[in-house]
N, C-alpha and C positions, 0 to 999 in steps of 0.2 A: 691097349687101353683096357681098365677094368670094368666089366662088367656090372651094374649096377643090381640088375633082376638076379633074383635066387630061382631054381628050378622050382617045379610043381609039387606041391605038398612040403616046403620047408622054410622056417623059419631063415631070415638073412643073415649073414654071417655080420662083425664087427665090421668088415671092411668093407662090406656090402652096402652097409647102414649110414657109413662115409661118404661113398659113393652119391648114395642117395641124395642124402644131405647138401652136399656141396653140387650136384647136377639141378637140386631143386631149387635153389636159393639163389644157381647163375640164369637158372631158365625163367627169375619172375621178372615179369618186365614192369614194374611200379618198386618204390622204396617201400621196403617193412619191415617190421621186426620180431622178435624172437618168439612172442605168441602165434603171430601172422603166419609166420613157417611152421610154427606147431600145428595150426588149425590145419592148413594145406597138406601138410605131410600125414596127417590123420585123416583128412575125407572129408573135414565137414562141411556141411549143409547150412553152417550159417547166413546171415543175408549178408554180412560185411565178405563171404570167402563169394558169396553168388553173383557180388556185383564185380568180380574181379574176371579177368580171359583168362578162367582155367584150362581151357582148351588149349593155352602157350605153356600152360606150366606142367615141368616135368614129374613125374611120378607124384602126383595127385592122388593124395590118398593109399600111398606104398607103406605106409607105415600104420596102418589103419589098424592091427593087432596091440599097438603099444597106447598107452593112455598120453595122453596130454603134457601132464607133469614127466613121465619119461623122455618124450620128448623132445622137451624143453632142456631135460639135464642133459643130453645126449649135442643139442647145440651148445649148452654150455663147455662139456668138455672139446667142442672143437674152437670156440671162442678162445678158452687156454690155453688152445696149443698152437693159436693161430693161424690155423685154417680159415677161419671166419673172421671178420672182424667188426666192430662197431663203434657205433658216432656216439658223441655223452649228449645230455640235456631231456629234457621233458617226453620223447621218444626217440629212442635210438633207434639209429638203421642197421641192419645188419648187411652184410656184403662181404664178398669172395677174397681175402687176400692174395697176393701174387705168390706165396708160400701155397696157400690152395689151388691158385689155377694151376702153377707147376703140378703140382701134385694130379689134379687133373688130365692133365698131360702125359704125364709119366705114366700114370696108372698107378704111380705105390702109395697107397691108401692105407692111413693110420687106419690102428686096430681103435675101433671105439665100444666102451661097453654100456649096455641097457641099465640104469640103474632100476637097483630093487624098489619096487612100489612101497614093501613094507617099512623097510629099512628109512625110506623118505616120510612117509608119514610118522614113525618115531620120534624121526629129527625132527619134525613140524612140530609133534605134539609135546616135545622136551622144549621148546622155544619157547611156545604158550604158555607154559605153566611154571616155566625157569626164568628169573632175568638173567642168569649167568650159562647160557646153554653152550655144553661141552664142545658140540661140534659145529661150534663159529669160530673160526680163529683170530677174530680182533675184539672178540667178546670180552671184560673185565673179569677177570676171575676163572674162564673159561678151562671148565675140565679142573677145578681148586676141590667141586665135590663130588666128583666121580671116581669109581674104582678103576688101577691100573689094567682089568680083567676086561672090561667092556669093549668092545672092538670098534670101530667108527663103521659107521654104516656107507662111509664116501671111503 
């Protein structure tokens, strides 16, 4: 099985981060979704994260060096490769797919990576100010006024 903890004084590896991810999200015992796990995986001290039995859930707060919005992209990219999965409507649940428990099991843990904080608030701030922003991909016009030089920050 793979080990989820990085040694002392070092950041977690990708696969580590996986790990993480997919032990904390089978250890909470209530349905919630994609913020819910961000809060938990960062530490916080909110009231909605204090009335919950953090004391069952795993690595509370392991991820406490990364911001929120990281996060959050770091579930997304296991949502796409279906490690994760989730229900549609007015709050989605997220939960373990049986591609993740395998995985679980096994130990061989996708590589996932940390997105860049800057790189994301770009694309925020190119949305804001664009109605056609280049890195949406079902956006109209999307990337009609951008140079072929600019790299995607995803």
């Amino acid at each position: 099985m793979y080990t989820a903890q990085p040694g002392p004084n070092e950041s977690p590896s990708g696969k580590q981060i996986a790990c993480i991810v997919l032990e904390c999200v089978d250890s909470i015992p209530q349905r919630v979704g994609r913020t819910k796990i961000a809060l938990l995986l960062k530490g916080s001290e909110s009231q909605q994260i204090r009335n919950m039995d953090i004391g069952r859930i795993r690595h509370f707060g392991a991820l406490g060096h990364l911001t929120i919005v990281q996060i959050r992209g770091i579930i997304e990219q296991m949502l796409n490769a279906e490690y994760l999965g989730s229900s549609y409507g007015r709050r989605p649940v997220v939960s373990i797919t049986s591609k993740g428990r395998t995985t679980m099991i096994t130990g061989n843990m996708p590589e996932v990576t940390v997105p860049d904080e800057l790189k994301m608030y770009v694309a925020r701030e190119r949305c804001r100010r664009c109605p056609h922003n280049p890195y949406i991909a079902d956006c109209q016009g999307a990337g009609s006024n951008m140079p072929s030089d600019v790299p995607s920050p995803f």
